[in-house]
C-alpha positions as CSV (number, residue, x, y, z in Angstrom):
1,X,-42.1,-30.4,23.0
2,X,-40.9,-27.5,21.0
3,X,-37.9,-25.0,21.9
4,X,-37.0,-21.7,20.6
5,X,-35.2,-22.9,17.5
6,X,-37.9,-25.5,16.6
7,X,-40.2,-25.3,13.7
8,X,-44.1,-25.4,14.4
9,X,-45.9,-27.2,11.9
10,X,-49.2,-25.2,12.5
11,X,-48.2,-21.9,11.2
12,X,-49.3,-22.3,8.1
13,X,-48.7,-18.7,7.2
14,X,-45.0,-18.8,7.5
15,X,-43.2,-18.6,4.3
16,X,-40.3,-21.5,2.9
17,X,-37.5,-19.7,2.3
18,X,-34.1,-21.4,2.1
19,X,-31.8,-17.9,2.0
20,X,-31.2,-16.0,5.0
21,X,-32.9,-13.0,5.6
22,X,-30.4,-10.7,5.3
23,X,-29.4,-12.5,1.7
24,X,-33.0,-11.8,0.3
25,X,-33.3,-7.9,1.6
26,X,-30.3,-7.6,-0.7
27,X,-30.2,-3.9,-2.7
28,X,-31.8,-4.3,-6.1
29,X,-31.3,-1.3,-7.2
30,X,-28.8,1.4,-6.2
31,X,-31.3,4.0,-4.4
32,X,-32.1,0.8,-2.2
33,X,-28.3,1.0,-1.3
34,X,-28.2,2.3,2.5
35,X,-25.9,5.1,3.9
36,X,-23.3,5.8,0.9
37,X,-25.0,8.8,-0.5
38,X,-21.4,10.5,-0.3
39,X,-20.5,7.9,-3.2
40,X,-24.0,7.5,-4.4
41,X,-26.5,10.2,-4.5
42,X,-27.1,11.9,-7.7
43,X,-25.1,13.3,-9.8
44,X,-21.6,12.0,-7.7
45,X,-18.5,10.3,-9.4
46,X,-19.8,6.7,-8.9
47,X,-23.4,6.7,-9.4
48,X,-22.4,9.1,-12.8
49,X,-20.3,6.0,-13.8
50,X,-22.5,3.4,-13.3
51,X,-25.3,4.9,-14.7
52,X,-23.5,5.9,-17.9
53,X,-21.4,2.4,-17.6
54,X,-18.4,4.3,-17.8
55,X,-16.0,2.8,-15.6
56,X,-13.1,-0.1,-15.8
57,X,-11.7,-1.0,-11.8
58,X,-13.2,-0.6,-9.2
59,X,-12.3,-0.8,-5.4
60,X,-14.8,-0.6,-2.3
61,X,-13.0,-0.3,1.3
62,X,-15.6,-0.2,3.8
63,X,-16.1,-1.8,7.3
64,X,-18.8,-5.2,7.3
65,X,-22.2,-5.0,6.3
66,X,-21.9,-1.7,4.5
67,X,-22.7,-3.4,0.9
68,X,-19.7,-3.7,-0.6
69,X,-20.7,-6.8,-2.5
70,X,-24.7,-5.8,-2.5
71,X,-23.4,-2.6,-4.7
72,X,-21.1,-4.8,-6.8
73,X,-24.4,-6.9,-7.8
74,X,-26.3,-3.5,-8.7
75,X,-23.5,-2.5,-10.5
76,X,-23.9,-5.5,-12.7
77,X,-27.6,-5.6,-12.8
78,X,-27.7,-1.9,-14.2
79,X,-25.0,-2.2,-16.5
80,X,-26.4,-5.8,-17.8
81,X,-23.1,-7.5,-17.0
82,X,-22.8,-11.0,-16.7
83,X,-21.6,-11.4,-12.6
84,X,-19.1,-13.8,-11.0
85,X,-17.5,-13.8,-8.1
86,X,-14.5,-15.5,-6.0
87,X,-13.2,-14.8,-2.5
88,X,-10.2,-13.9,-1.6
89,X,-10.1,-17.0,1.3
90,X,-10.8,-19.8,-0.8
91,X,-9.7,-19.4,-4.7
92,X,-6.4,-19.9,-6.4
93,X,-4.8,-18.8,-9.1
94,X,-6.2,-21.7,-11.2
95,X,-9.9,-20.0,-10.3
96,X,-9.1,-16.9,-11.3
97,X,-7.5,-18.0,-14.6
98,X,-11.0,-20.0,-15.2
99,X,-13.1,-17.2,-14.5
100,X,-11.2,-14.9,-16.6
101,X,-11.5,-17.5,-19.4
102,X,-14.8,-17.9,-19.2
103,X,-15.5,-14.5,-19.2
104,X,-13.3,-14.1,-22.6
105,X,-15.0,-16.5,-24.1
106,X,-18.4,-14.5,-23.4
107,X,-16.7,-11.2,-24.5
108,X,-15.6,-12.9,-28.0
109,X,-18.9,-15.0,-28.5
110,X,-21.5,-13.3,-27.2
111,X,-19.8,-9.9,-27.0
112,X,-20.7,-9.6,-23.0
113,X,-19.1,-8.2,-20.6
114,X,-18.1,-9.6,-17.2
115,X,-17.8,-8.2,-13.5
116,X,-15.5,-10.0,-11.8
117,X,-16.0,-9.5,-8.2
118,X,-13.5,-10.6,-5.5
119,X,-14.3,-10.4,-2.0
120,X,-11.7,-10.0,0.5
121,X,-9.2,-8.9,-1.8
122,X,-6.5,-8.3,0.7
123,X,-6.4,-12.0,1.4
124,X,-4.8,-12.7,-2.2
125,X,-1.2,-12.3,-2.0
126,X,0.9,-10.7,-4.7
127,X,1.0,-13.3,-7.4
128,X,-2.8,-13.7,-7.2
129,X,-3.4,-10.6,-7.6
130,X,-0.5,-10.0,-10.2
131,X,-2.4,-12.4,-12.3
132,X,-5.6,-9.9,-13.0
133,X,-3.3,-7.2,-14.1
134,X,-2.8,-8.2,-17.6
135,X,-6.5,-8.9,-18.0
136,X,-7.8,-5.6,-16.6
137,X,-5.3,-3.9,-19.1
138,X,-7.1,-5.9,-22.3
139,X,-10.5,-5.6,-21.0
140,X,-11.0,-9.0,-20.8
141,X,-13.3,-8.4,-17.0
142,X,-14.2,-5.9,-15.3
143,X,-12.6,-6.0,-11.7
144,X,-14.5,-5.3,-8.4
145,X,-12.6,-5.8,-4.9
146,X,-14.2,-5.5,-1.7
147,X,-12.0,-5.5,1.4
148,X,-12.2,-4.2,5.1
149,X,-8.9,-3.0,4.7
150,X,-7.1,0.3,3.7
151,X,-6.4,-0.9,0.3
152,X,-3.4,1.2,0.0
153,X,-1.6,-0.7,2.5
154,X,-3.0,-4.4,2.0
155,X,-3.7,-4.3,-1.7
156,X,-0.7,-4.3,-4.5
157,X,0.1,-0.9,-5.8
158,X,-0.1,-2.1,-9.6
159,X,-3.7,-3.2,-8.6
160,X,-4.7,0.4,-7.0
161,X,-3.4,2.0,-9.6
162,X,-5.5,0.6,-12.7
163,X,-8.8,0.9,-9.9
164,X,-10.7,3.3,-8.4
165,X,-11.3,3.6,-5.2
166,X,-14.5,4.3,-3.2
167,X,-14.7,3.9,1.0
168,X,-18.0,2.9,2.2
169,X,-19.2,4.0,5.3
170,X,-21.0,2.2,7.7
171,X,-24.8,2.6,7.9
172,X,-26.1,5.3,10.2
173,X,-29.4,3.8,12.9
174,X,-32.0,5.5,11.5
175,X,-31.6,3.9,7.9
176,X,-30.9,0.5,9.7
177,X,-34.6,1.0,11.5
178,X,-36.2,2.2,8.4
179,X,-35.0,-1.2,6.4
180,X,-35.7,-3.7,9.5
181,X,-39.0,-1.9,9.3
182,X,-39.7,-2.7,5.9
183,X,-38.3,-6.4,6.0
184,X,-41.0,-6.8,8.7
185,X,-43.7,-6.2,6.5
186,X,-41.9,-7.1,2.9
187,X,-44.2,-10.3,2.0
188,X,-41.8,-10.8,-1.1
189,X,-38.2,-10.6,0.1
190,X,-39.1,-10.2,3.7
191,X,-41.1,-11.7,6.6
192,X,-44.5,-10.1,5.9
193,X,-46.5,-13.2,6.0
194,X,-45.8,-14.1,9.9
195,X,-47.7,-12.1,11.9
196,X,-45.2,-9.6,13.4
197,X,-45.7,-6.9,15.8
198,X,-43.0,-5.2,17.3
199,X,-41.7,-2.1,20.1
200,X,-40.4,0.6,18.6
201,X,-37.5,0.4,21.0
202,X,-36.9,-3.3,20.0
203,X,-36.2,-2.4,16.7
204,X,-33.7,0.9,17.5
205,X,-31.9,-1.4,20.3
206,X,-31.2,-4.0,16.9
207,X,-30.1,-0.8,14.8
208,X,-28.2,1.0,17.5
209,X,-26.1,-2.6,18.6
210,X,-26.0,-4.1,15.1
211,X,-22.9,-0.6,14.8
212,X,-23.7,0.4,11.3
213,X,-23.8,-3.1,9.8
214,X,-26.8,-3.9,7.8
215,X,-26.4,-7.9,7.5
216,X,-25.7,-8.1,11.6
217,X,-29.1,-6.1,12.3
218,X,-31.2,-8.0,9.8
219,X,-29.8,-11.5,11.2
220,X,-30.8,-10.6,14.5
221,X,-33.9,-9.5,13.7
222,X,-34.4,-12.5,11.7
223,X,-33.4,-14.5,14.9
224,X,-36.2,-12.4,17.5
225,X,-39.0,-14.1,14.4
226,X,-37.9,-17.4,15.5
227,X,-41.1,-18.7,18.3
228,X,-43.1,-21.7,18.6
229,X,-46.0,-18.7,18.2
230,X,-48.8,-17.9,15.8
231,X,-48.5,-13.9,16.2
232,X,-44.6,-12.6,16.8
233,X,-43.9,-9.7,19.0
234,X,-40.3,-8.8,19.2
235,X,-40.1,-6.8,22.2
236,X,-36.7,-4.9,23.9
237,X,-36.1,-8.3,25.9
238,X,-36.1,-10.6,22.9
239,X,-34.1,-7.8,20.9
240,X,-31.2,-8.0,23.5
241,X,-31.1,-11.7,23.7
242,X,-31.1,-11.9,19.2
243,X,-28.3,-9.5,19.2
244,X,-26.5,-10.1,22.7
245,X,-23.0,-8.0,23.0
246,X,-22.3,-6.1,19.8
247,X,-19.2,-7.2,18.5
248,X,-16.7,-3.8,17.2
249,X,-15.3,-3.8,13.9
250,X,-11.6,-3.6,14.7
251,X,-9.4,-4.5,11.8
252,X,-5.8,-3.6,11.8
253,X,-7.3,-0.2,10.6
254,X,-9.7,-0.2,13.4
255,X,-6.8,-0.9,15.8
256,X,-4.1,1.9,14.2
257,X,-7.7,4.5,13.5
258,X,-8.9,4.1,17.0
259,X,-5.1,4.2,19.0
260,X,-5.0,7.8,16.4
261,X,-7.9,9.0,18.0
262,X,-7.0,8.1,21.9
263,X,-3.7,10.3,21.4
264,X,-5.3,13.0,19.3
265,X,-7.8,13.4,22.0
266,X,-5.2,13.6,24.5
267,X,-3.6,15.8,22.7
268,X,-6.3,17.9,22.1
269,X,-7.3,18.4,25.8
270,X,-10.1,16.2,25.6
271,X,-11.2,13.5,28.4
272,X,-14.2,12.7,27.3
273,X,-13.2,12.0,23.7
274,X,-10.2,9.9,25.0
275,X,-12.3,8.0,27.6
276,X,-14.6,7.0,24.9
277,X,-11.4,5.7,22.5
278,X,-9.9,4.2,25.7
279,X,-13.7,2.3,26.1
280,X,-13.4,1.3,22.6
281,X,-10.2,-0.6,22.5
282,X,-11.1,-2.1,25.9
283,X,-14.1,-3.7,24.7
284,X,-12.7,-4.9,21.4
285,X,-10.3,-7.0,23.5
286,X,-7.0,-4.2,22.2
287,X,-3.7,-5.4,24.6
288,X,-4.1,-2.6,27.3
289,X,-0.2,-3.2,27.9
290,X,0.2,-1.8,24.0
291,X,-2.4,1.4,25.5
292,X,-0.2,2.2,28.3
293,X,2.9,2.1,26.5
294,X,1.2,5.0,24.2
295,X,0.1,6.8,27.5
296,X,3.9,6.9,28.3
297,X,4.7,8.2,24.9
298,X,2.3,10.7,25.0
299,X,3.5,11.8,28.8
300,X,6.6,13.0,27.2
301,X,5.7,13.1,23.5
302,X,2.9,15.8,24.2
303,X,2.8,17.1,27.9
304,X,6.4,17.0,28.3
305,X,8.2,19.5,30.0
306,X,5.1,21.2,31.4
307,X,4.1,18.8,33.8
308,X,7.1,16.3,33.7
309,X,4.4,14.3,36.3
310,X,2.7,13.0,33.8
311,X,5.4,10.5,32.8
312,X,5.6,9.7,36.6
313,X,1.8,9.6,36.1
314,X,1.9,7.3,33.2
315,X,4.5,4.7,33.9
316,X,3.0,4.1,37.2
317,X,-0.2,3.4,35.4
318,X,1.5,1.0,33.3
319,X,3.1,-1.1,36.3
320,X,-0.3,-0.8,38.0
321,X,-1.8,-2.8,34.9
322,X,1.2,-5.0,35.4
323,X,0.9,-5.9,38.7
324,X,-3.5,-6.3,39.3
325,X,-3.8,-7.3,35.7
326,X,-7.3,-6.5,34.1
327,X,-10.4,-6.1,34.6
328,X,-9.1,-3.8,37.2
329,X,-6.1,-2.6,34.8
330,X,-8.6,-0.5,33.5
331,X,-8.5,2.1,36.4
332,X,-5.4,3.2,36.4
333,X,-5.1,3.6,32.6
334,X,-8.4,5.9,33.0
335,X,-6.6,7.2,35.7
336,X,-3.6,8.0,33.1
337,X,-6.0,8.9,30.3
338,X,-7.5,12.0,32.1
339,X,-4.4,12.7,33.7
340,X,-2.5,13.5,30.3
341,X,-5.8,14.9,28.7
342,X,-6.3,17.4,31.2
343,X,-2.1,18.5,31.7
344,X,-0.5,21.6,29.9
345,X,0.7,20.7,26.9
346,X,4.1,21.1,25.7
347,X,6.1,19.2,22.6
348,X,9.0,21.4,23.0
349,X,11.7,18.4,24.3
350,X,10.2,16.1,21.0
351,X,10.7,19.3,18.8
352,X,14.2,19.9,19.7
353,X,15.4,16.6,19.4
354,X,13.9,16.6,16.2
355,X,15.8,19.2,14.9
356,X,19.1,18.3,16.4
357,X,18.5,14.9,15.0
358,X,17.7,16.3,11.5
359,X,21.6,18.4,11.5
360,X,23.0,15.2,12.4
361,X,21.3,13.6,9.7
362,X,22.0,16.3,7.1
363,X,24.6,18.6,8.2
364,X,28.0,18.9,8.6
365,X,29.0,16.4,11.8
366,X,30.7,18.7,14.9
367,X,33.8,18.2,16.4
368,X,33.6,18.0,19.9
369,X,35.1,21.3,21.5
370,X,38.6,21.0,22.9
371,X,37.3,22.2,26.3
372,X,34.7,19.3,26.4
373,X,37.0,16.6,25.5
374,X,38.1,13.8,27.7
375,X,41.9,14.1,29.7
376,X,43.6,11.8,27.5
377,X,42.2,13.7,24.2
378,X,43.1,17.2,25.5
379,X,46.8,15.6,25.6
380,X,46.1,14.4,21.9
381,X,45.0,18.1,21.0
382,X,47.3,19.9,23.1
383,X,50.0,18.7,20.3
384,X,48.5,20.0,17.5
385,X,49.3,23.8,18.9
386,X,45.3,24.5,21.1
387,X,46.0,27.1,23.5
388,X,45.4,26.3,26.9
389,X,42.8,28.5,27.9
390,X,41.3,27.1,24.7
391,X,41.3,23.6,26.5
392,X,40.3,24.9,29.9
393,X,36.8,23.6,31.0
394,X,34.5,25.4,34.2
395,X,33.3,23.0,36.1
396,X,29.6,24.9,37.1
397,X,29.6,23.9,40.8
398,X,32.3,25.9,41.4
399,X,30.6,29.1,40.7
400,X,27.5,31.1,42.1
401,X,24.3,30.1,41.4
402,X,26.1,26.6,39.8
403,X,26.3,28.4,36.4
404,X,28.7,30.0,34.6
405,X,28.8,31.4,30.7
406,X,30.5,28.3,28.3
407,X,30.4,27.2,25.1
408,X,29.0,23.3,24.7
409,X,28.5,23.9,20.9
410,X,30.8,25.0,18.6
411,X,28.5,27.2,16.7
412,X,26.1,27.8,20.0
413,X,23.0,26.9,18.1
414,X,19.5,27.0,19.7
415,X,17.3,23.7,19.4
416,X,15.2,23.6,22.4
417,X,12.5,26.5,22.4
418,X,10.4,26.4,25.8
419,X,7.0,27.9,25.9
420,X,5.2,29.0,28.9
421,X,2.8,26.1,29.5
422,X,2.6,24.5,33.2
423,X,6.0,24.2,35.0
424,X,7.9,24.9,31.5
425,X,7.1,28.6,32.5
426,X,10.0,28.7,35.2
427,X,12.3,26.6,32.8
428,X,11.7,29.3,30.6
429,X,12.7,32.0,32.8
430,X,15.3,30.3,33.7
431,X,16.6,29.6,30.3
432,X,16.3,33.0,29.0
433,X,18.8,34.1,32.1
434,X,21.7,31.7,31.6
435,X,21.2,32.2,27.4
436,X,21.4,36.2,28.1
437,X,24.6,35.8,30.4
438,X,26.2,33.7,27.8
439,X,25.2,36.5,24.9
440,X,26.9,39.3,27.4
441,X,29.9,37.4,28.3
């Protein structure tokens, strides 16, 4: 009895491949290359170098499935360039001496030239990568790293310096459609001898899930072919159970990106936006204790002094999460989320520190006014000839309104700069009064 993985030995029309789909729907050519016009289309930077094989280094950060290494394998089929390739998991130093000997031994022989493509690039650490450098300065390969990660944080600055650069994006749903599309009915590369019929909303349910990576949507697609059947159809059903819950690229830049965006969208007044981020980093399994120690950041950081509720607001979501744990956590940090989102904003508190910080830092330290000093250091300065009245400090209860006009700074400089947003309205007014009566006295 067959099963959903089995092979039926009457189709007689199915083809014998031994690569996966998604391996034989590989780019040939660099217009087959999906979603990276910005780097691609004519006449920009790249495609210009390529085409005129006028480039040495070359780095492509992008997130998976994007191409990275389909576009390293054009490269070297336009230029005519013998390919090889390591991966940043698995090879050594002693591979990547072997490769680069092989590929000056081609050079001087043959007079060919090599791409040297490395994959996961960010997984070699500093010596292994140290050990290309002197080789990309003679010439003896040209070097092409792939990674997932922000080279400039992961990848050695001598390395990023001799390469260029290029971020792929990933690959928007209707070009993901159009190709899955095409491998149905590809008889060469593709699965165009089964029999395959499909709903349209099969096939924009594998795009949309598959989140902008080609090699996931062609997989899956690849997986709804698999039936004991003569004729195929791939309906919505079949689509949801190929592709099942899509899994979210979230890196370490995916995870410091998509925190940026949460507290920008705060920031910004925005619930939806935030909501959305907050979804995000839910679903990719982010530590919602990390989320709610932002949301109390950003209750003071960014709302501040004009609804000084919103840290109340935000460090009881936080002990919420603490005490019913999640699922359920997740309430009370959307809870939070809007809160903060929708509150006046005010940075005014963050700003002055900043300054203040910044004349400590930089400027001349201050002495402590005499008047402000402890009792046993206004003895200590009462020796070295300070008036008394100079000494004398006015204890604010005892005076109407609890306020009367003093110096607390030597020089009386202003840090803290309230604007009229929410409640910091009133502290405003109430600032500008005690400030004027200080000026008058």
């Amino acid at each position: 009895m067959s099963d959903l993985f089995s092979t039926p030995q009457a189709s007689a029309n199915k083809p014998e491949v031994s690569e996966p789909l998604a391996a034989r729907m590989r780019p040939a050519t660099l217009d087959e290359i999906l979603g990276q016009d910005h780097i691609l289309a004519e006449g920009k930077l790249l495609r210009r170098a390529i085409e005129a094989d006028r480039f040495t280094s070359l780095i492509f950060y992008g997130p998976p499935g994007t191409g990275k290494t389909s576009l390293a394998g054009v490269i070297a089929k336009t230029t005519g360039s013998r390919f090889e390739s390591l991966n940043g998991v698995e090879s050594n130093v002693a591979e990547i001496r072997a490769k680069i000997e092989q590929a000056r031994v081609w050079r001087d022989l043959r007079g060919e030239t090599t791409i040297l493509f490395i994959d996961e690039i960010h997984r070699f650490n500093k010596a292994q990568q140290d050990v290309l450098l002197p080789h990309l300065e003679r010439g003896t390969v040209r070097f092409i790293g792939a990674t997932t990660h922000n080279p400039y944080f992961y990848v050695n600055s001598p390395l990023v310096s001799r390469s260029q650069i290029f971020q792929l994006e990933a690959v928007d749903t209707a070009s993901i459609e159009r190709l899955l599309v095409k491998a149905i009915g590809d008889k060469e590369r593709g699965l165009g001898m089964l029999e395959i019929s499909y709903d349209q909303k099969a096939i924009h349910h594998l795009a949309e899930l598959s989140d902008g990576d080609v090699r996931k949507a062609l997989t899956a697609l690849e997986l709804a072919t698999v039936t004991p059947s003569e004729e195929i159809h791939i309906t919505l059903e079949i689509a949801e159970e190929s592709i099942q819950k899509k899994a979210i690229n979230y890196g370490d830049d995916g995870h410091y990106d998509t925190i940026s965006a949460f507290i920008k969208s705060i920031r910004g007044s925005d619930p939806d936006a935030a909501l959305y981020w907050l979804a995000k980093m839910l679903h990719a399994g982010e530590d919602p204790r990390f989320i709610s120690r932002r949301l109390v950041i950003a209750a003071s950081e960014d709302i501040g002094l004009a609804d000084s509720g919103a840290l109340r607001v935000a460090l009881d979501a936080h002990h919420a999460l603490e005490f019913v744990g999640m699922p359920e956590g997740r309430i009370p940090l959307a809870h939070a989320t809007v809160y903060l989102a929708t509150s006046p904003k005010s940075n005014s508190a963050y700003a002055a520190l900043g300054a203040a910080m910044k004349d400590v830092e930089t400027g001349r330290t201050l002495a402590v006014p005499p008047h402000l000093r402890t009792p046993t250091s206004k003895k200590l300065t009462a020796t070295t000839g300070q008036s008394e009245e100079s000494m004398k400090y006015l204890y604010s209860h005892d005076y109407e309104g609890n306020y009367t006009p003093q110096s607390y700074l030597p020089d009386g400089r202003i840090y803290y700069h309230p604007n009229d947003q929410g409640l910091e309205k009133r502290i405003k007014e109430r600032l500008e009064f005690w400030r004027k009566s200080k000026s008058e006295s």
